[in-house]
N, C-alpha and C positions, 0 to 999 in steps of 0.2 A: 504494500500500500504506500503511494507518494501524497505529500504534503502539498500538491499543485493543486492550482485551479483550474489547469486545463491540461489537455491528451496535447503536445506536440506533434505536428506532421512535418517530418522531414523528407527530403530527397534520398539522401545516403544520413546514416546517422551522424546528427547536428549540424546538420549540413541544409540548409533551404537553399544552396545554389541548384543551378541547370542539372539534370543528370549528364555524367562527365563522359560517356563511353557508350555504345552499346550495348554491353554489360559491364558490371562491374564487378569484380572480384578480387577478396582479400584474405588473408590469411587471420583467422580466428585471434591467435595473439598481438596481429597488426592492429585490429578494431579493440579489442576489449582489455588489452595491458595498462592503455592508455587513463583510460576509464575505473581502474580499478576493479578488474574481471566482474563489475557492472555495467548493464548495460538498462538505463531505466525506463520506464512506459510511452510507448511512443507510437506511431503509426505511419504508414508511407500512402501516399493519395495513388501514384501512379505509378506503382513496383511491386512487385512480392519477392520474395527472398527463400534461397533454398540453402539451409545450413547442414552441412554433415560433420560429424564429430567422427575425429581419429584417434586421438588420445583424450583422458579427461573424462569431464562431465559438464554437466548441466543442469540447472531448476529453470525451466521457460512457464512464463503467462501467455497464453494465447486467449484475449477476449476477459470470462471466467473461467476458464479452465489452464491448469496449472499439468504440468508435466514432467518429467526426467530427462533427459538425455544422455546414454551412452556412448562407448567407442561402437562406431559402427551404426550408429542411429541417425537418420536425417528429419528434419523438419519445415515443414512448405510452409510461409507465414503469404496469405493471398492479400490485394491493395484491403484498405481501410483494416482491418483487422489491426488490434491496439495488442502489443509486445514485449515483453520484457525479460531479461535473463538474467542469472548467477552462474558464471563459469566458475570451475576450481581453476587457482592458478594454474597454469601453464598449460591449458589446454588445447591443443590443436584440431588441425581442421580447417574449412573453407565456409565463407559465406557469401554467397551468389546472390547479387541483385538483379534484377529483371524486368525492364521497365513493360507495363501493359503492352507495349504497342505490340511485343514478342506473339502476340497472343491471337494478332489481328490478322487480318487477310481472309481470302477465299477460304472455305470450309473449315475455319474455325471458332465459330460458333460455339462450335458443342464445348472445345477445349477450354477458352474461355470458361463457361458454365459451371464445367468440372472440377476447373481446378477455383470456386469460387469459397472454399472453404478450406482454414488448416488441415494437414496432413502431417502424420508423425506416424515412423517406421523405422526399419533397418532398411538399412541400405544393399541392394543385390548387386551382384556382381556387373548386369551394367550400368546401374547408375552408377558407381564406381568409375566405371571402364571411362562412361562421357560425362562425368566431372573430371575426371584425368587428363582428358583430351581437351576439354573445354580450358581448362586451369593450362596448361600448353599455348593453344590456339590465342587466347588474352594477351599473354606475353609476348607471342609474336611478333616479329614486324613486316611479314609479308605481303606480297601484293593485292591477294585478295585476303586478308585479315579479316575484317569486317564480310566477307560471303559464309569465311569458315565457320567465324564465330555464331552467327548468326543462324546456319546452320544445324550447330551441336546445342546455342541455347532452345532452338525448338523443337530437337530431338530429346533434349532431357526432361522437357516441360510436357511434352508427347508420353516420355513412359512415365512420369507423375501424374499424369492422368488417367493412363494404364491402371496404375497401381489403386489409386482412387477408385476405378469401378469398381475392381475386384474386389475392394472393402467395403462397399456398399454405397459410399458417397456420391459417385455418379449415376448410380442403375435409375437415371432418371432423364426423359428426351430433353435434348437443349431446350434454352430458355428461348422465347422470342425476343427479336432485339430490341424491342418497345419497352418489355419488362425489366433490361440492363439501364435501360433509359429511364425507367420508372427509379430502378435503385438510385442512380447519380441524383435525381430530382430529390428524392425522402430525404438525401444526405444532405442536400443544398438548400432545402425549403425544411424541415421538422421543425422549426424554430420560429416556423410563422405559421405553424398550426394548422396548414392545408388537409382536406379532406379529399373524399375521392372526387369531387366532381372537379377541385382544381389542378389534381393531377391527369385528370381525362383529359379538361381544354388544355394542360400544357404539350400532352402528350397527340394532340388533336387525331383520339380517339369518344366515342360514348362511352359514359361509366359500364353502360351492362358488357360492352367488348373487354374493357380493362378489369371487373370482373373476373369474363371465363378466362384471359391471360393469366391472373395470377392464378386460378383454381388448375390450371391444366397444370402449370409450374410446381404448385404446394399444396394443391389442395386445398385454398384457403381464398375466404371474396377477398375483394381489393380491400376493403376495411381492417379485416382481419389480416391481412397481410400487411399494408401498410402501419398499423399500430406493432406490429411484432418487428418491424424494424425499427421502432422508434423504442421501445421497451429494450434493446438490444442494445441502440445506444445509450439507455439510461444506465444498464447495466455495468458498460463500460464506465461511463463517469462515476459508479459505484463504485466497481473494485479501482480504479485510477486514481482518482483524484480523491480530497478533501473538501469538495463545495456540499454547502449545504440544502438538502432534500429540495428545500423552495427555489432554490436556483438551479437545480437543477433541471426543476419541472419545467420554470421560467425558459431556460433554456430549450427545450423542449416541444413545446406551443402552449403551456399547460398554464393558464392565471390564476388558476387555483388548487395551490399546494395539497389540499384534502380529495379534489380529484385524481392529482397527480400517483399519491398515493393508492387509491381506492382500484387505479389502472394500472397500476405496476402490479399491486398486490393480486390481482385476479390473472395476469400474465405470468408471475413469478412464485403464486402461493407463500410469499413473503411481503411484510410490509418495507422497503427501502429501508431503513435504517436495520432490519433485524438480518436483510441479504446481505448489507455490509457488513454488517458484524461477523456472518456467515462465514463468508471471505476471507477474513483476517487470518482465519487459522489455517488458511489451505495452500498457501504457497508451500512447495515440497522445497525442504534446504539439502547443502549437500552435492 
């Protein structure tokens, strides 16, 4: 738990310049010695990162849920997801940043989709193989650098998605791209309290179309959909931050604090203050 009032979005960590590369990649004790093998609650707008651990360990936050990391363990953190770790000193390993665009293009849709949710596993033989080759191709300086790279980062990001269906996360058809549009808007509007009718005219669809989009996607109306991503961010600002309940909701679209509540609690089965509390105790050390 941090003492902030707000989640930081960085580029690369602490970092709000440009992203500097087509990818980027560093060596585990490069990023985190610096820092004091902390690395504190953050989130990236337009990156997700794939970290694998070779020596050492890990305690990672992804969201509300808390993790380990071993040797031989990797972890996909996808954009907006809020982050945080405790390496043991000297721990080694790579951490891969990835900006969205990796993700774009003809037929990938679905990949996008898939990979829209953390992922934590051991690492196989070739994710291995094309982190080795990718961590190579980086350093380079040959003429087509940027084709190779390029490349292997959508071939790595290809079998993290792989691995995603086979655990369940993806066995579900791409989203439509209205509905990716719909998430950027919740993200960019929840704070001025929109409902479904003003995400239909932004998205210039009718509410009953935006509707069946999110039920085909989740199984849930636009309402209920769009509220579960806003309870998701409240979450976040729970286990992150130190602001209190009413600025939170404020934040939120919520002008009254006992709403705010009354809506978390029927989403969460906890009243906000008793989920933080929850929290406190769950980070794994170590």
């Amino acid at each position: 738990m941090t003492a902030t009032s707000h989640i930081p979005v960085f580029a690369l960590y602490g970092q709000t310049a440009p992203f500097p590369d087509i990818v980027h990649i560093e060596r585990l004790a490069d990023r985190a010695t610096s820092d004091g093998w902390t690395i504190s609650a953050h989130r990236h707008g337009q990156m997700s990162q794939l970290i694998v651990i070779a020596t050492g360990g890990a305690s990672a936050r992804i969201d509300d849920e808390a993790c380990r990391l071993s040797p031989g363990d990797f972890l996909f953190i996808p954009p907006h997801a809020v982050h945080s770790y405790d390496f043991r000193p000297g721990t080694g390993g790579h951490v891969i940043s990835l900006p969205t665009a990796l993700l774009g293009g003809e037929g990938a849709s679905g990949l996008g989709a898939t990979l829209a949710r953390p992922l934590h596993g051991r690492a196989d033989t070739n994710m291995r193989r094309l982190v080795a080759l990718l961590v190579d191709a980086f350093a380079a300086k040959g003429r087509f650098r940027t084709q190779l790279v390029m490349a292997l980062a959508q071939a790595l990001l290809a079998g993290l998605a792989e691995t995603s269906a086979t655990q369940g996360e993806g066995a579900r058809a791409p989203r439509d791209g209205r509905l990716m549009q719909l998430d950027a808007l919740i993200a960019a509007r929840m704070a001025q309290g929109w409902g479904v009718a003003d995400y239909a005219q932004a998205l210039q669809v009718s509410t009953g179309h935006l509707g069946r989009l999110c039920r085909a996607a989740s199984g849930m109306g636009a309402k209920a959909y769009i509220e579960q991503a806003v309870m998701g961010e409240a979450s976040r600002l729970l286990a992150f931050t130190r602001l209190p309940m009413s600025e939170i909701g404020y934040r939120l679209g919520f002008d009254d604090p006992s709403h705010f509540s009354k809506r978390f609690r029927a989403a969460r089965g906890l009243a906000p203050s008793a989920y933080r509390r929850q929290l406190e105790g769950r980070m794994p050390t170590g």
